[in-house]
N, C-alpha and C positions, 0 to 999 in steps of 0.2 A: 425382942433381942434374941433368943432362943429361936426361933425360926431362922433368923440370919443364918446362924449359925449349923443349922444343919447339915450342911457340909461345910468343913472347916475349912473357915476364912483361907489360912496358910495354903490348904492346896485345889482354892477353887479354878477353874477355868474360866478363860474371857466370859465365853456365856452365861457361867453361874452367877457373874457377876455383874452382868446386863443389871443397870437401874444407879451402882454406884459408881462413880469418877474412880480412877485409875488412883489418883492421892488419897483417898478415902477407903480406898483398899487397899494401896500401901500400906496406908497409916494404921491401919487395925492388923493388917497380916504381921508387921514390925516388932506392936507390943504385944502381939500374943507370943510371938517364937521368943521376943527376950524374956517375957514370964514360965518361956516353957510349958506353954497352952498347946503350942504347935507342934507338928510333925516335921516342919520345913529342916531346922538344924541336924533333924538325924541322921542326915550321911554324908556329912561335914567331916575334913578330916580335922578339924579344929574341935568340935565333937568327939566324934568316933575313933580318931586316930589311925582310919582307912581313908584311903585315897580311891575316890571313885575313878575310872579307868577310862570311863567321857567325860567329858563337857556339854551336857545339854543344858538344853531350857529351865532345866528342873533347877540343876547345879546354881545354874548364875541365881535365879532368882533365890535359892538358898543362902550363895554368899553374902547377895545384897541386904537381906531380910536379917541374914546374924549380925551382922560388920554397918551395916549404918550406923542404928543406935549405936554403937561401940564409941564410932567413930566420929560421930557427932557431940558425944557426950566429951570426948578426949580431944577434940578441937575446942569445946564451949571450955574448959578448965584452962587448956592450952593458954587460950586470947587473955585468960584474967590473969595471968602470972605473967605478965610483963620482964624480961630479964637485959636491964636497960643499961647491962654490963657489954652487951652485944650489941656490932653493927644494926642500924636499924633500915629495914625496907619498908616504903609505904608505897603496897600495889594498889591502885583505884579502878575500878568502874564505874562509868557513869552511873548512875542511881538513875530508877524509871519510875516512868510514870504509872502510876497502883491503877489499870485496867482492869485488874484481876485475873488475869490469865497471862501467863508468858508465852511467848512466840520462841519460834524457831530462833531469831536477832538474838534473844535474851540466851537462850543455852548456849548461841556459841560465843557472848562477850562474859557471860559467868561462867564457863567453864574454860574459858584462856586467864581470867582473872584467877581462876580458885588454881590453877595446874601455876601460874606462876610463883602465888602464894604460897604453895607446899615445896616447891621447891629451892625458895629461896629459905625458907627456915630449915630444912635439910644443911643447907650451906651455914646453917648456925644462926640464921640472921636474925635480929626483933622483928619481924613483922607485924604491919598494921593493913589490914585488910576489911574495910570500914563497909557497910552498908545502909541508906534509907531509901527514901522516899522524894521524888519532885512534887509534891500533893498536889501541890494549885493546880489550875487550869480549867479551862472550858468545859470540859466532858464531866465533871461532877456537876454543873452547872444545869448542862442538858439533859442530865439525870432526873434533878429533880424539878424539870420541866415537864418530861417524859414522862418519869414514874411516880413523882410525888417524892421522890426519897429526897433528904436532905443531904447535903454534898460532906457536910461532915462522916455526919453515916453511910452513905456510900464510898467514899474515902477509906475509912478507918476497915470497913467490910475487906475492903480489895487487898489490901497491903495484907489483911492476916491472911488473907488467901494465898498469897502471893511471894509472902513471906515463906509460909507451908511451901511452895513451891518449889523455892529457893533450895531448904533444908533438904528435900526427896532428891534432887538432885548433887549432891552430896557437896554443897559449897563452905566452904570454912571460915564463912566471915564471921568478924567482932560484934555481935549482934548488942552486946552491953554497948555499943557505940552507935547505936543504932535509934534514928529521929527521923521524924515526919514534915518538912517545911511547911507544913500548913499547924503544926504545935504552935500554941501561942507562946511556949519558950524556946522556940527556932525564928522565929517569926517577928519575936522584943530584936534581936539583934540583927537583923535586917533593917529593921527601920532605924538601928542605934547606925547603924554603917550608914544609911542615908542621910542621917542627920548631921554626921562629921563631914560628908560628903559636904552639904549644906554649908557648912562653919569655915567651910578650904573653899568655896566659891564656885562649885562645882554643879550645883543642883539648881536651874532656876525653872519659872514656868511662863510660859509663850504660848500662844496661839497655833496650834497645828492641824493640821488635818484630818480628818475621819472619816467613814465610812458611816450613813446615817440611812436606817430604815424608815419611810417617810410614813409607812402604814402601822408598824409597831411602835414605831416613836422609839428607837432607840440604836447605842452604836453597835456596828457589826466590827467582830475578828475578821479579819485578810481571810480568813479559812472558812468564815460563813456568809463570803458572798463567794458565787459559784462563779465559769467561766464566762456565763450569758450576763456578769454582773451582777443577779439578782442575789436576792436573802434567800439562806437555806429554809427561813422559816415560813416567811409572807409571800416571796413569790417575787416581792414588788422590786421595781431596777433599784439599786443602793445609789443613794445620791454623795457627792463630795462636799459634808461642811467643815467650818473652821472650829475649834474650841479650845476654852486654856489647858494648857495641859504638861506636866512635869518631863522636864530634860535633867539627863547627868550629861556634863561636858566631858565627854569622852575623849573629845579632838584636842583637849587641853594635853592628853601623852599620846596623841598619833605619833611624835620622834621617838618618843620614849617606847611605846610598844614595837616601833620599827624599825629601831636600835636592839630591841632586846632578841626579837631573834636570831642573833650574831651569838646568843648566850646559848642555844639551845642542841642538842644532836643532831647536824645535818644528817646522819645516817638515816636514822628514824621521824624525822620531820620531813624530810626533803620537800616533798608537792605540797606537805601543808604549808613551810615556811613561804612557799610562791603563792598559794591559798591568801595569805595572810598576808604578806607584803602586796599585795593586788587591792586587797580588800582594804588597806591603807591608803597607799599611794605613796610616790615620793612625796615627803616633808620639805617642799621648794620654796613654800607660800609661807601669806598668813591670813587672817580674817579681819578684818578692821569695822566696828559697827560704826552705823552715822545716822542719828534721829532725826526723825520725819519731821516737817513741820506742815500740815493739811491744813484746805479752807472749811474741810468741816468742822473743826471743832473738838474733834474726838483724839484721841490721845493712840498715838499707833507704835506700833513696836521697832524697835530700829531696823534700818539692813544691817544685814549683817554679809560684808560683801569680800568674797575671795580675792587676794592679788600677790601674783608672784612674786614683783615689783614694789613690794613695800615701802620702799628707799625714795622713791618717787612721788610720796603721796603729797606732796606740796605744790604739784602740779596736774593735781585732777580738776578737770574743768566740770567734767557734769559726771552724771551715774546713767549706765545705761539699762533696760530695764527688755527683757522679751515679749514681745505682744502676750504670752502667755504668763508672764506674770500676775500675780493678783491684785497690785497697785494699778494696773490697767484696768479692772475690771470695777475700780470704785474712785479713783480721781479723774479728776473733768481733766480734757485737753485743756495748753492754753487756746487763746483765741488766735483766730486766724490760719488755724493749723486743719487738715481734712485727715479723717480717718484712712484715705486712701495714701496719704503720703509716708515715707519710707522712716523719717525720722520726725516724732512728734513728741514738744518738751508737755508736761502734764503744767499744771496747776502747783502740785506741791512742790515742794522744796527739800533736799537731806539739808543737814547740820555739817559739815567739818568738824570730823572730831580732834583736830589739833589747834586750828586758828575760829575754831565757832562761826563761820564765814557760812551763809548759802550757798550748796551746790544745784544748779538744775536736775532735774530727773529728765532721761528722757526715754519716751519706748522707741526700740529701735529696729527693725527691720533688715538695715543694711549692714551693721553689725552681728558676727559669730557669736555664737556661746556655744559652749562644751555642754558636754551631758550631763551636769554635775549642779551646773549655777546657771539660773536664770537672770543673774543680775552681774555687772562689772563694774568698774571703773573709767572711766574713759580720760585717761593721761596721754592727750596729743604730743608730749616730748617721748612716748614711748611707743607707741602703736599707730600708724599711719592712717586706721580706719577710725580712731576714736578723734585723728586731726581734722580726718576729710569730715565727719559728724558735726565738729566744734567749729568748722569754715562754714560749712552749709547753712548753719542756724546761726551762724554769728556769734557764740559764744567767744568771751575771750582767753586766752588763755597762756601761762607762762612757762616758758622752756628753764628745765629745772636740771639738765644734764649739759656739762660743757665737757670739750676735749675728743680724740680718736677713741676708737672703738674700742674694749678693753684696760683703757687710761682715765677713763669719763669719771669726773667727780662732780659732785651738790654743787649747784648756787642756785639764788633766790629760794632756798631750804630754811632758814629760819637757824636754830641752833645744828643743824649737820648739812650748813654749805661747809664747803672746804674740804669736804670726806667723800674717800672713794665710795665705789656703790656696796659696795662688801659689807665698811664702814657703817654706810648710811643704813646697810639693812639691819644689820646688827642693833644698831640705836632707835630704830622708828619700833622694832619688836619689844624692846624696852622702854619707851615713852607707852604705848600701847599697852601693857601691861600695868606700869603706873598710874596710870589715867581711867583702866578698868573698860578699854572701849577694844579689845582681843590684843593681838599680840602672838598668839602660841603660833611656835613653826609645825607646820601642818599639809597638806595636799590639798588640791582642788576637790576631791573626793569625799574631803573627810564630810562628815555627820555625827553630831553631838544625839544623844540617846533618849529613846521617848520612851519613858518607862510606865506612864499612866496606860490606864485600861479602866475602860468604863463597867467593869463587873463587879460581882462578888466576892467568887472565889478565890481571892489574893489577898499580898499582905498590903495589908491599910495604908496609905503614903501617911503618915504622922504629920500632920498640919492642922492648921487652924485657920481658916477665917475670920477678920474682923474687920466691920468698917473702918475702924479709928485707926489699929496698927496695921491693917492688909494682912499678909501671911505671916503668921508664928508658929514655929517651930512647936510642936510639945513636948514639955521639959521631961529627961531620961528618967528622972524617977516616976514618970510617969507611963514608960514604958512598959509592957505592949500596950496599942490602940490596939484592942481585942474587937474583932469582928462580930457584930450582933446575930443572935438565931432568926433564923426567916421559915417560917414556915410555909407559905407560899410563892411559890415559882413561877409567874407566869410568859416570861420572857419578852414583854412589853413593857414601854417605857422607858423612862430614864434609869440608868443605873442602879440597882434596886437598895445599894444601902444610902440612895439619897431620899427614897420614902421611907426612913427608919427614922422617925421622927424624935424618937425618945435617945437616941443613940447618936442622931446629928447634933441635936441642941448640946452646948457647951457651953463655956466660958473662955475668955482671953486670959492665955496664963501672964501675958501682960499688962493690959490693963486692968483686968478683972470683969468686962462690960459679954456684953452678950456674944455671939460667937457661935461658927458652924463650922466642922468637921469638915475636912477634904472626901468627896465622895470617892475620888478613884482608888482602885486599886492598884498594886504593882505589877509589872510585866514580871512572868514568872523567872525571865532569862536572870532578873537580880537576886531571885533563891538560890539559882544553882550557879552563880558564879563566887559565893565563898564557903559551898558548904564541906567542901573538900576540907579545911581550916575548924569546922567544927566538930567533926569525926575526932580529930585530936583533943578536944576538953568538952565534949556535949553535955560534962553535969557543972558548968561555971556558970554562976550566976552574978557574976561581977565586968565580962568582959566576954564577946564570943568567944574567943582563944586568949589564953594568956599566954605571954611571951616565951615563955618557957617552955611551953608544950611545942610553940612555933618552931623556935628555932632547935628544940631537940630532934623535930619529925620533918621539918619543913627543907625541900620543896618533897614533893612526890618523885618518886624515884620512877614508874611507872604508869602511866594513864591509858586507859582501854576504853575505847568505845569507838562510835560509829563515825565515819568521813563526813556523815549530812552535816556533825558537828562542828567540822573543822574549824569552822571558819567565823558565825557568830558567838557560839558559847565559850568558843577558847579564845577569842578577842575578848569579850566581858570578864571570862577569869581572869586573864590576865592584866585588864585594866583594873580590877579591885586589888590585885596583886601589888601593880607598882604604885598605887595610892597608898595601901597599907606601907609599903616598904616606906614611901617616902614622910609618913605621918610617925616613922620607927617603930612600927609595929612585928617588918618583917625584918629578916637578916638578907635577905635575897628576893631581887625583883618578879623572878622569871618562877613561876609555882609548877611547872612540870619540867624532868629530865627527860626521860625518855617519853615518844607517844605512842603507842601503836594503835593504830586505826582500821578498827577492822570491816572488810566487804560485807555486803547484804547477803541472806541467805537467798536464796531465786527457787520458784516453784515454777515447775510447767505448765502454761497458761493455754486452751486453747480458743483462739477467737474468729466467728465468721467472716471471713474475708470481705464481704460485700456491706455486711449491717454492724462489723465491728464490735455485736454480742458475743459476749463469753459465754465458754460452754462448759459446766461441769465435766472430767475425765470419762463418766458413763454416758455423758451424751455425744462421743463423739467415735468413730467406727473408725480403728485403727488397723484393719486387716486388710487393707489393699494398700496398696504402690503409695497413696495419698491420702491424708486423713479428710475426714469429711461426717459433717453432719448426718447421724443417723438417723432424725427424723425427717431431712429435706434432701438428703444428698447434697446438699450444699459445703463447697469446698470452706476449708479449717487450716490456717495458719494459726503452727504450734511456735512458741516462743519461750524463753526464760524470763520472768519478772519477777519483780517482788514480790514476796507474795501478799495477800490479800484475799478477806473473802471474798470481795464484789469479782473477783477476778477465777472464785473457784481453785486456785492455788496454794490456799495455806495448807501446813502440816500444824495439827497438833502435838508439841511435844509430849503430852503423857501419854499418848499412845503410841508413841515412841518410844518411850522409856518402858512402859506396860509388857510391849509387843520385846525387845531387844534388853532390857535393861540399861541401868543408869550408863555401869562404866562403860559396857561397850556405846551408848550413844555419845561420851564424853570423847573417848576414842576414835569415834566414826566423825565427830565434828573439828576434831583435831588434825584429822591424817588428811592426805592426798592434796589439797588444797592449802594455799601460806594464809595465815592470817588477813592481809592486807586485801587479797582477793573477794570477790563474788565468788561464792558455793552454789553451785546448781545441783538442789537437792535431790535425793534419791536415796530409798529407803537399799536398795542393791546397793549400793557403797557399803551397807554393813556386812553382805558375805565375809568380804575378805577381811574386815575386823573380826570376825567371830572365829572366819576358821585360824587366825592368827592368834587369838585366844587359846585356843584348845590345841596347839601347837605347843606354848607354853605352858599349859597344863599339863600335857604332855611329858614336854622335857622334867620337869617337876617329876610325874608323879612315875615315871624310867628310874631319875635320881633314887629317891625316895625307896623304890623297890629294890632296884642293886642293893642299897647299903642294909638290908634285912637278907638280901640274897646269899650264900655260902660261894667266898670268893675261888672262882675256878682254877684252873694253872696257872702257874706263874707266869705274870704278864711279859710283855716285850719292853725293855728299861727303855729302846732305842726309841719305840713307838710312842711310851709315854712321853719320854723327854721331845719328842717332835711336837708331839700334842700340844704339851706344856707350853711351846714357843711362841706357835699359832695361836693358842688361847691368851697366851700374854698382847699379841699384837692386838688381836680382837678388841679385848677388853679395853686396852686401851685407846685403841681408833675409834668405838664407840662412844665410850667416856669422852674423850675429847672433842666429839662432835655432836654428840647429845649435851654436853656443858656448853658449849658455844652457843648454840643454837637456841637454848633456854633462856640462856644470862646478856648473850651480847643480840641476835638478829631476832631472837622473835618468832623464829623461826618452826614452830613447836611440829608441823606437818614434816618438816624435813628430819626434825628429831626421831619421830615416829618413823619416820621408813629407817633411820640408820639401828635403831630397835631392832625394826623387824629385820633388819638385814643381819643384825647381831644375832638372833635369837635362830637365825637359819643356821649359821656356823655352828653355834650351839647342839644343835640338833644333830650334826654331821659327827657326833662326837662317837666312838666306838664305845659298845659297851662295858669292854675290860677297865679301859681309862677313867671310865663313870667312877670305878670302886675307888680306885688310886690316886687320882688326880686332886690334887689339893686348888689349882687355880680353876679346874672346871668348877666346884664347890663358890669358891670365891668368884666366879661369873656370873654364877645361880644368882648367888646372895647379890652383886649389883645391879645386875637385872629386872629385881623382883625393886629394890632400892629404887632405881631410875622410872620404871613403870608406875610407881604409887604417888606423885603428883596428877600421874593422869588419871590411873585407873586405883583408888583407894580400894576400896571394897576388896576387886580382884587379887590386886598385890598381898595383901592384908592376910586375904586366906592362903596364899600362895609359899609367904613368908612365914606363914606358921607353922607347915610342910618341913619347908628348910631349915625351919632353929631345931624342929624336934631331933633332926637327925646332927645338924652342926653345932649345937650349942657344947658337945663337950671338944671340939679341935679347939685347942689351944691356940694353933697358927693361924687361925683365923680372927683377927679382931676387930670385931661386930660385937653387938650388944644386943646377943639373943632373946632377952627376958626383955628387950623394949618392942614396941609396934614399930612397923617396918615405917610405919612416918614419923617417926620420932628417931631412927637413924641419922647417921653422918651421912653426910653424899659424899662419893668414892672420891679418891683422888688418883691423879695420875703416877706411877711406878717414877721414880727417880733416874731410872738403865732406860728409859723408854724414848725413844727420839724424837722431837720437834721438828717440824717443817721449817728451815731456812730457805726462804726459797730467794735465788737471782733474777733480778728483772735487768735488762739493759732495754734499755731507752723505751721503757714500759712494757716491755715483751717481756712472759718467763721464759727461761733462758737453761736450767735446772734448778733443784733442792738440795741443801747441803741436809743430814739429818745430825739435831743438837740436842743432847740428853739434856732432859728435865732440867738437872741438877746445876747445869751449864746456861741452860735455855735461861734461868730469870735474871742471871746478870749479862747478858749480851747487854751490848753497844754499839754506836755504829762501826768504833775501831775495832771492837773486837768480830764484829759480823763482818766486815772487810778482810780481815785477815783469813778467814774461814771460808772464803768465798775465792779468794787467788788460786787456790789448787785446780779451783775448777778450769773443766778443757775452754769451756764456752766463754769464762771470763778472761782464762790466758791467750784464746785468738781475737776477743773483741775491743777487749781493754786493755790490756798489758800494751803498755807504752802509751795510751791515749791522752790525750789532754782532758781530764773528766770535769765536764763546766757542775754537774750536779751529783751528792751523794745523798738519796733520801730512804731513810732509815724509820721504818714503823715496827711495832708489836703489840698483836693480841695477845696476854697473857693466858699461859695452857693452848694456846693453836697455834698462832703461825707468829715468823717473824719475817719480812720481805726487804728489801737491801735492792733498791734501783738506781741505777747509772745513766747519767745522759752525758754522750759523747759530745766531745764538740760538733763533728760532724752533723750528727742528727740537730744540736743548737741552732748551726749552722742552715739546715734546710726549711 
């Protein structure tokens, strides 16, 4: 230990520190300066009560080294004092998967997470700002394939690392709220949800498909067979077999989840609502099952066959099936039929699931199928190619629609002849539902969910095998199915906790007789589709959430993360969403308000034109006209990609953070780029964050020295009072577009330039006025305010500058004796004007300007009235016939007032 130390941790350099991680000596340089071991705090003006006159390297890492701990110990007390007297916000990030190292992805969806966070409690709010872990998954698996480590323990490893991680980058999450979905008490209430799931008719199990290694003997992930098809492990081509395997009927609320995003922000949804209504489908159809009847003997699972047409189904003459079906590939033709002909009926038989009647099957050739279903219906009264099918083989068949087109109502329909088709569909979705043979209005598209997985590392499907009763549920007191320890990994064979011989063997908790555990485990998509719901009560041992917590926190006010997402994890949340709602569990279906989705970070990639190998940044010779391999001369197209190691693109964030520090990296990941977008990285994007920094240290520590300075000649009244004007408009056109852009677009990159735009004016300020001016004072102080969601640290010491000198003005009310994030966020001046602005006929037209105080009870009569003066509405509208008046407002930014003429109706 003593050698370490021989030069002190607090001021060693990169090199001295060659051997330990960047977090590792964080972590020691932190708790030395807060014990006052170090030298780091000594020329702190929070220290010292001197303001150092730069901003270097030295500085930042000072402030960050004094003000973490502070400030992580004053957000951990923050989160346990709940004050549930106040509006409450629940910002979310997706929770990641424990790798044990964060990437570049993760600093910028936790650092838009943590800057929303701080800011919305500024505005007074409760905030819930929850963080875990997605545990499961394959790669602890291959871990302890690889290394021998068990997945538990290499799990648990990663998250503390990672955790650590979290913290050095200055995030303020609830960490008391804070769980592992691989805990076996996160883990009991996953399979309680599956098992209600079960009880509502939602969970059944069927024969599906998988991906089988014929050399390891076991099933492969989508993700480890490669593009050549093979296994990432054996080599050998992945074959396609069938086995039973667990569905949640998902398609049971395909209406229902494609109804519910009519509930949601088109502002901030936009592409994913078409993401997600794609990924549905129109709800046109339904599904109707119809059991098999084979000559072999064996017992087969129904069709389960799509049809728009439901109203008609008492005139399906046969089923028709795609040569690529798999009932082609195991029922005999009938006889007299040749494989080379177009339509050929099989051997087997479906059921009718209304009148119990045989249907023929037939494969068909000559008939279409969509990309969706290899199997239909063939109703000659509806479809001309399922008549010409039903003439050709001589099937017979009855016409079930009478009357013109649009007028056509049932007969030879059984109880819905006499009803239109509207009617008819309405009522066959209802008999079908009755009878348990489908029913749900749904799309061609849709797809009910296969949540088995033949691994370890997940959570246990809670079932039972038994010959006598088939599948039984296991009873909730007997929840969790806790996962057995394995100490050997070998990646062969079946499933490995179906060799856990002591751990499969059971009993029937119904009949009591012998009995074997379900080996699969769950798709991990069913962990992280309710865990947003257990951040609100993670210590309830009675129920995931209890209702109270729900509907006190529920829905999310903001959800953050990645676009890859969009579309199956916020379908699965949202499906657990409106089951719970409909079980009354929730108050509201829809579990996110706002979303924002944010882009990839993108590394510069360089890759051989010819051989398509990537080439580390040092292997490639960038000093002529065209880049090119510098061992072969060989030409090199440079690109942006994701990054990646295999690709020689990644950045490491802690040497990021190392090299720049926290805030300014939170800062550099914020600016220049919107949320929504791809970032193409580059460590040169932080110049002009640092020197934007020391700008503001600057204007600070100017302030700071005036008011100790001996005030010279009597100033100019005219000049302050001009100052005074100008800094009032400032403050507030900042304010109101740094609040906008936080609260309402998301927009946090565009906040940050109106910042820096603000903190320019700032600068512009004449000396004499520094002494005098009471609103420059008051700009300092909202400035330093508005900055500490993004940059804590920086602000922090910034703001302790400015109470030492403002804390005795009077006119100024702030609450000097608090940290600059435990502040109010400013508001806007009452005298200050609102943007009214005129559209005609969606054009703006001009701005009327509306004091504050005025601004929040506008209306549309009242903003009509206020809008007549103007030139542009007395020559375009005065007198007009206006067919439209539409009236919106953002509260604190704009309000707009659009007219459509008849004319323009008219064209």
């Amino acid at each position: 230990m003593s050698a370490l130390f021989c030069e002190p941790v607090c001021t060693m350099s990169m090199p001295a520190r060659k051997g330990l991680t960047w977090s590792t000596w964080s972590f020691l340089r932190q708790r030395l300066c807060a014990q006052g071991l170090g030298p780091l705090s000594r020329s702190l003006f929070s220290k010292t009560g001197v303001w150092e006159q730069k901003l270097t390297k030295k500085e930042h890492d000072e402030i960050e080294s004094h003000w973490m701990p502070i400030i992580r110990e004053n957000d951990k007390q923050r989160s346990m004092k709940m004050d549930n007297s106040k509006d409450k916000f629940y910002v979310l990030s997706m929770f990641p998967y424990p790798s044990g190292k964060l990437h570049m992805g993760h600093v910028r969806v936790y650092t838009l997470s943590d800057t929303m966070a701080r800011f919305q409690r500024l505005l007074g709010r409760n905030v819930i700002h929850p963080m875990g872990w997605d545990a499961f998954g394959l790669p602890a698996e291959n871990a302890a394939i690889e290394r021998g480590e068990k997945p538990d323990q290499w799990t648990y490893k990663n998250i503390e690392s990672m955790r650590q991680q979290l913290e050095q980058l200055g995030c303020s999450f609830d960490w008391h709220r804070e769980y592992a979905t691989c805990d076996p008490s996160y883990y009991r209430w996953t399979q309680y949800l599956f098992l209600k799931m079960l009880e509502a008719g939602l969970v059944y199990q069927r024969e599906g498909e998988v991906n089988w290694d014929p050399v390891d003997q076991t099933v492969l992930a989508d993700e480890q067979v490669d593009e050549a098809g093979r296994s990432w492990r054996s080599g050998a081509i992945a074959e396609k077999r069938f086995l039973k395997q667990w569905y949640i009927k998902v398609s049971a609320y395909a209406k229902s989840l494609y109804d519910g995003l009519s509930e949601v922000d088109e502002t901030l949804w936009r592409d994913i609502i078409a993401m997600q209504r794609h990924w549905i489908g129109e709800c046109d159809g339904t599904r109707l099952h119809f059991s098999l009847q084979c000559e072999d003997g064996h017992e087969h699972e129904p069709l389960s066959i799509y049809t728009s047409t439901p109203e008609a189904v008492y005139g399906v003459a046969f089923i028709a099936i795609s040569p690529q079906n798999r009932l082609n590939q195991t029922q005999l033709y009938q006889e007299n039929f040749s494989p080379d002909d177009a339509d050929i009926p099989l051997s087997a038989k479906a059921v009718h699931p209304f009148t119990g009647k045989p249907v023929p099957i037939v494969v068909s050739a000559s008939m279409e199928f969509d990309a969706f279903n290899d199997v239909q219906l063939g109703i000659p009264s509806v479809h001309d190619s399922a008549r010409k099918v039903a003439d050709r083989l001589g099937i017979e068949y009855t016409n079930v629609l009478k009357g013109s087109e649009g007028e056509e109502k049932l007969v030879h329909s059984q109880d819905i002849s006499g009803l239109t088709r509207s009617e008819a569909f309405d009522a066959v979705l209802r008999k079908a539902k009755e009878l348990g043979v489908g029913g749900n209005l749904l799309s061609r598209r849709s797809r009910d969910w296969l949540v088995s997985r033949q691994r370890y590392w997940g959570t246990p499907i809670p079932m039972i095998h038994c010959e006598k009763c088939l599948a039984v549920p296991v009873p909730y007191d007997q929840l969790p199915v806790e996962l057995p320890s394995i100490d050997n990994f070998t990646g062969r064979g079946p499933s490995p906790l179906a060799q856990q011989h002591d751990w499969i063997n059971t009993t029937c908790p119904k009949c009591g007789g012998a009995a074997k555990r379900e080996t699969d485990t769950m798709d991990t998509f069913v962990d992280s589709s309710w865990y947003f719901l257990r951040y609100l009560d993670p210590s309830n041992t009675t129920v995931p959430c209890s209702k109270e917590m729900a509907d006190k926190f529920m829905p999310v006010d903001l959800y953050i993360g990645g676009k890859e997402h969009a579309v199956m994890h916020l379908y699965y949340a949202r499906f657990f969403c409106h089951f719970l709602f409909d079980e009354g569990l929730l108050k509201q279906r829809e579990p996110f308000v706002n979303l924002l989705t944010q882009g990839m970070v993108m590394g510069q990639s360089f890759r051989v034109k010819d051989t398509g190998r990537y080439l580390s940044p040092d292997q490639v010779d960038l000093s002529g006209p065209k880049p090119k391999e510098k061992s072969t001369g060989a030409p090199v197209a440079v690109r942006w990609e994701k990054m990646s190691k295999s690709k020689y693109n990644g950045v490491d964030p802690q040497e990021m953070l190392g090299e720049f520090g926290v805030d300014a990296t939170r800062l550099c990941i914020l600016s220049s780029v919107s949320p929504q977008a791809n970032r193409k990285w580059s460590s040169d994007a932080y110049k002009g964050i640092l020197r934007w920094q020391g700008r503001i240290w600057q204007l600070i520590g100017n302030f700071v020295k005036s008011t100790k300075s001996p005030k010279g000649d009597k100033y100019d009244a005219a000049l302050l009072a001009d100052w005074e004007n100008k800094l009032f408009e400032a403050r507030n056109s900042a304010l109101r577009k740094v609040t906008f852009h936080c609260s309402s677009s998301f927009l946090l990159n565009t906040a940050v330039a109106f910042l820096q735009l603000y903190s320019t004016t700032l600068g512009k300020v004449p000396p004499p006025i520094l002494q005098e001016s009471m609103a420059y004072r008051r700009c300092l102080a909202d400035l330093c305010i508005m900055l500490g969601p993004m940059a804590p640290c920086f602000a922090s010491e910034l703001w302790t500058a400015l109470a030492s000198v403002c804390k005795a003005d009077l006119q100024l009310s702030y609450h000097w004796e608090r940290s600059v994030l435990d502040q109010e966020w400013p508001v806007l001046d009452a005298e200050y004007e609102l943007p009214l602005i005129l559209k005609i006929n969606n054009y703006e037209n001009g701005v009327i300007g509306v004091k504050r105080e005025a601004f929040h009870s506008l209306t549309p009569d009242l903003a009509h009235d206020l809008v007549r003066t103007d030139p542009s509405y007395q020559q375009r509208c005065q007198g007009q016939n206006l067919k439209n008046i539409d009236f919106s407002v953002l509260p604190d930014f704009e309000a707009v007032i659009n007219f459509t003429t008849e004319k323009q109706t008219q064209a």
